[in-house]
C-alpha positions in Angstrom: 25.4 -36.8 8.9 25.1 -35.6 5.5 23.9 -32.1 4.7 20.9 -32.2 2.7 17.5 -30.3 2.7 14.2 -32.8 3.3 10.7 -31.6 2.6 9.1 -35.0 2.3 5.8 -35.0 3.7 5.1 -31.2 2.4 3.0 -30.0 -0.4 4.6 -26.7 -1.9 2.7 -24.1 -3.8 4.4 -22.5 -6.5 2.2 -20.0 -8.7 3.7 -19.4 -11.6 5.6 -22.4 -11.2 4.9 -24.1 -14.7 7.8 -21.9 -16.2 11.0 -19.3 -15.7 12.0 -19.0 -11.6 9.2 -20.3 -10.6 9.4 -23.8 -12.8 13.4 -24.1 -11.6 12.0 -23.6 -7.6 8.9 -26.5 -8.3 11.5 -28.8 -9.8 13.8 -28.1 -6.6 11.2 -28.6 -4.4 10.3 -32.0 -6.0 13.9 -33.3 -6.2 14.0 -31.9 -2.1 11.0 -34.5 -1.8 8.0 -32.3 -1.4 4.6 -32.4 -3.4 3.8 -29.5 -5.7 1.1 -27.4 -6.8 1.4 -25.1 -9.2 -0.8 -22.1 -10.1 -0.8 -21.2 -13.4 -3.0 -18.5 -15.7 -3.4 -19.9 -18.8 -0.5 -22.0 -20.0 -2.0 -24.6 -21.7 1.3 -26.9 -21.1 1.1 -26.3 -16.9 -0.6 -29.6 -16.3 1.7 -31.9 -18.7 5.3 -29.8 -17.0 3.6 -30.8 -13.4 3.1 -34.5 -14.6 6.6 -34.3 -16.2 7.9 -33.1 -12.9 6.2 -35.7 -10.5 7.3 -38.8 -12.3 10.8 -37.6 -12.3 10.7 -36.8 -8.8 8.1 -39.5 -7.6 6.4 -37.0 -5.8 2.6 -36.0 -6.7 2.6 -32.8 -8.9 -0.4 -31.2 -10.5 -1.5 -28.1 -11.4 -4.6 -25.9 -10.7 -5.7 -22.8 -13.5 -6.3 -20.0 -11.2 -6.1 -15.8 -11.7 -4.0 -15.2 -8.2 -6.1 -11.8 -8.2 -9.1 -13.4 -7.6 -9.4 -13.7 -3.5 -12.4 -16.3 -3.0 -10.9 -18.5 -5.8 -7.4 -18.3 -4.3 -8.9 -19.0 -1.0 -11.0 -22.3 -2.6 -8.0 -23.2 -4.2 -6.0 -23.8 -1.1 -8.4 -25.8 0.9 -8.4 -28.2 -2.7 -4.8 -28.3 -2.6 -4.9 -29.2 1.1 -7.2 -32.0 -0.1 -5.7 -33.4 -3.2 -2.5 -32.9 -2.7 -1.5 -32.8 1.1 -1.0 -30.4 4.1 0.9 -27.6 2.3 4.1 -26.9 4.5 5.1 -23.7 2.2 4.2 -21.3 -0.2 6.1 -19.8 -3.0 4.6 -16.4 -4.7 6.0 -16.0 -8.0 3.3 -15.5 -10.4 3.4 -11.6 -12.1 3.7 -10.0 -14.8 5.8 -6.8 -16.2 5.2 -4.8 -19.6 7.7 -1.9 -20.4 7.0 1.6 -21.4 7.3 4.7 -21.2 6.0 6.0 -18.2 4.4 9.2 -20.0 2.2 6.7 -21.7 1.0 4.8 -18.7 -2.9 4.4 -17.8 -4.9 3.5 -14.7 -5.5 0.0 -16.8 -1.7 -0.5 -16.8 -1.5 0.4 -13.0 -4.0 -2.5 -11.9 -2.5 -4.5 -14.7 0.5 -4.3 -12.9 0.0 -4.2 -9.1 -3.1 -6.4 -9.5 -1.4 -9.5 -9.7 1.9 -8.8 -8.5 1.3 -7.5 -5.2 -2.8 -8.1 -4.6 -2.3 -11.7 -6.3 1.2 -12.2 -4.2 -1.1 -11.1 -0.8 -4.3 -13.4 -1.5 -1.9 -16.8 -1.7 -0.4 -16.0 1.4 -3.5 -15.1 3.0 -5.4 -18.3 1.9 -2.2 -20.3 3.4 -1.9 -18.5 6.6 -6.0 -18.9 6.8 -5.0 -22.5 6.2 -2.3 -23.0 8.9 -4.7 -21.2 11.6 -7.1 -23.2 10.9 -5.3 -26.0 11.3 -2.9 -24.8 14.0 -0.2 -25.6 11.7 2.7 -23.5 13.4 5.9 -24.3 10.7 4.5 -22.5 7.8 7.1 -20.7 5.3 6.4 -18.1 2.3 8.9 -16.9 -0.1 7.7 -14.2 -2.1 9.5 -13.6 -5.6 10.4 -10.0 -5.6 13.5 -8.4 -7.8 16.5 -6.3 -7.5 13.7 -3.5 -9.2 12.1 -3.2 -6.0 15.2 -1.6 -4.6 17.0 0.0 -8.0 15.8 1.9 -10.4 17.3 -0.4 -13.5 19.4 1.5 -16.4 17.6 2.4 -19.2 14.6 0.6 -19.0 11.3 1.8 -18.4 9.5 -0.1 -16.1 7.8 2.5 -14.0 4.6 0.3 -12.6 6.4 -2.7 -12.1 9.3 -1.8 -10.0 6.8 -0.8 -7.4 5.3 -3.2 -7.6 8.5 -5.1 -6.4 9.0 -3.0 -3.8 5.7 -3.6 -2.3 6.0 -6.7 -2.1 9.2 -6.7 0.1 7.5 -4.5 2.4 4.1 -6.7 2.9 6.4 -9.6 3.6 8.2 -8.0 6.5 4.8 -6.7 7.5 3.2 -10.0 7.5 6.5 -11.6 8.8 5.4 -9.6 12.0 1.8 -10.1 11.7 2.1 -14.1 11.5 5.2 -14.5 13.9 2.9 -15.5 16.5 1.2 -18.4 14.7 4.6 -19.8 13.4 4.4 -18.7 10.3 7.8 -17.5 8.5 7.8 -15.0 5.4 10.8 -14.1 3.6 11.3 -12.8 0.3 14.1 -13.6 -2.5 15.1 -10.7 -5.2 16.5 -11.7 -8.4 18.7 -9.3 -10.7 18.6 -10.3 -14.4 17.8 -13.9 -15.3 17.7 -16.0 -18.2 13.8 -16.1 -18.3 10.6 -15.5 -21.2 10.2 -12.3 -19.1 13.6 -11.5 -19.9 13.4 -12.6 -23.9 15.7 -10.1 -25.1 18.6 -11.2 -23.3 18.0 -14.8 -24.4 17.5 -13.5 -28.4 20.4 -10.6 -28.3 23.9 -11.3 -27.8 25.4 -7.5 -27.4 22.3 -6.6 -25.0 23.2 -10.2 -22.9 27.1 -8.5 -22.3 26.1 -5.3 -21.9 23.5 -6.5 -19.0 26.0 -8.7 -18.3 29.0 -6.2 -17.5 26.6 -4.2 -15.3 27.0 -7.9 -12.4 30.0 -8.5 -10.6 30.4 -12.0 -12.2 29.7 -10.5 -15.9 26.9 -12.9 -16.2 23.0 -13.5 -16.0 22.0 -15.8 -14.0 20.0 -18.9 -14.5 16.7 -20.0 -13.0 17.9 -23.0 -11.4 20.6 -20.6 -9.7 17.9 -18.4 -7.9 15.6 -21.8 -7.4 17.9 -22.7 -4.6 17.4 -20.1 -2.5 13.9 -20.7 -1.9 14.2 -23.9 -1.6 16.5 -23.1 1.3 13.9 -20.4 2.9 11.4 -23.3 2.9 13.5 -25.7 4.6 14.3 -26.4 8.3 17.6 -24.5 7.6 15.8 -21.2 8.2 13.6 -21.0 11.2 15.4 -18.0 12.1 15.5 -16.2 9.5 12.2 -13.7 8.9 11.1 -10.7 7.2 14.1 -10.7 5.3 15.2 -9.8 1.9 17.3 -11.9 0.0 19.0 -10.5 -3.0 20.6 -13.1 -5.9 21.7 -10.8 -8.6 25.4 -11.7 -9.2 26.3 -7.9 -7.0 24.5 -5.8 -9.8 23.1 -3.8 -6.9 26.5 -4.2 -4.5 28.4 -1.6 -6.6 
């Protein structure tokens, strides 16, 4: 019997999944055989990269403009994917956002800025799914929430003072709601990135001496790609992991091992 992960028959939710991380896990999921919905802010190319995605695949693929911080939307949205789509078997939070400066110059605006979406937006998709699956007394449900290695590091020389709280927030909601939504079948797990090849990460893409020096900081000298922390997920959303809960996985190359 060959080794393989299946998730025909699911519909996946990816926010943010039209680009970065969260466009390498929605292609994953697709090429694993589930259907995909992606949340996405305001990219204007979202809906052609979920069309691109579902005729390579030959699953169904669209995606839904939605701001994550907005709870009744979120919670619409969901019971319209469940509709359009299919019974949604998973749900990936990875939509967020991160500005950096220096923390002398940081406002209230920049706080919600920050935590609004990353940790308030992470909670209302994972509440409008777990609504979902009670509803329905759907008792396989899995949630990966997109953290980072900032949530547990402070990162060399760059100032990011709001958003690696905001990280580590999130790793704490999803052992808290790992425990919360044991009882209803519900698995939540989170995966923490180090440095990776993304538009978030633009510098390292645009300059070669800043690439090696972030670079020399991992284990494996390298950054990673998106399609490398993809994987993961996709694992944490299969029938691979029905043991594992309220756990933190961390794909940084052993930047934070040293």
């Amino acid at each position: 019997m060959t080794w393989q992960i299946d998730l025909k028959g699911k519909t996946i939710v990816v926010s943010g999944g039209n680009r970065g991380i969260g466009l390498a896990i929605s292609e994953q999921v697709a090429q694993a055989g589930a259907h995909v919905a992606i949340i996405y802010r305001k990219s204007e190319d979202a809906p052609e990269v979920a069309k691109k995605i579902g005729e390579k695949y030959g699953v169904h693929c669209e995606a839904y403009q939605a701001d994550v911080s907005d709870q009744k939307a979120i919670t619409d949205l969901f019971q319209k994917i469940y509709f359009d789509v299919g019974p949604i078997g998973g749900v990936v939070c990875n939509a967020g956002i991160n500005y950096k400066k220096d923390a002398l110059e940081y406002t209230k605006e920049d706080f919600d800025g920050h935590f609004g979406p990353n940790v308030w937006g992470v909670f209302t998709c994972a509440q409008a799914a777990a609504r979902l699956w009670k509803q329905h007394d759907y008792r396989n449900g899995r949630i990966v929430f997109v953290s980072s290695v900032s949530g547990t590091i402070a990162n060399r020389g760059v100032q990011q003072a709001f958003y690696n709280p905001t990280k580590a927030a999130v790793i704490s909601l999803a052992k808290t709601l790992a425990m919360e939504w044991a009882s209803q079948g519900t698995i939540v797990n989170v995966l923490s990135p180090g440095y990776v090849l993304t538009d978030m990460n633009a510098s390292l893409k645009d300059d070669q001496k800043e690439r090696e020096e972030t670079a020399s900081m991992t284990m494996l000298n390298r950054i990673s790609e998106p399609s490398e922390q993809a994987g993961t997920a996709v694992f944490l959303l299969s029938d691979y992991a029905t043991y594992i809960t309220g756990t933190e996985v961390i794909v940084d190359g052993g930047l934070s091992s040293w």
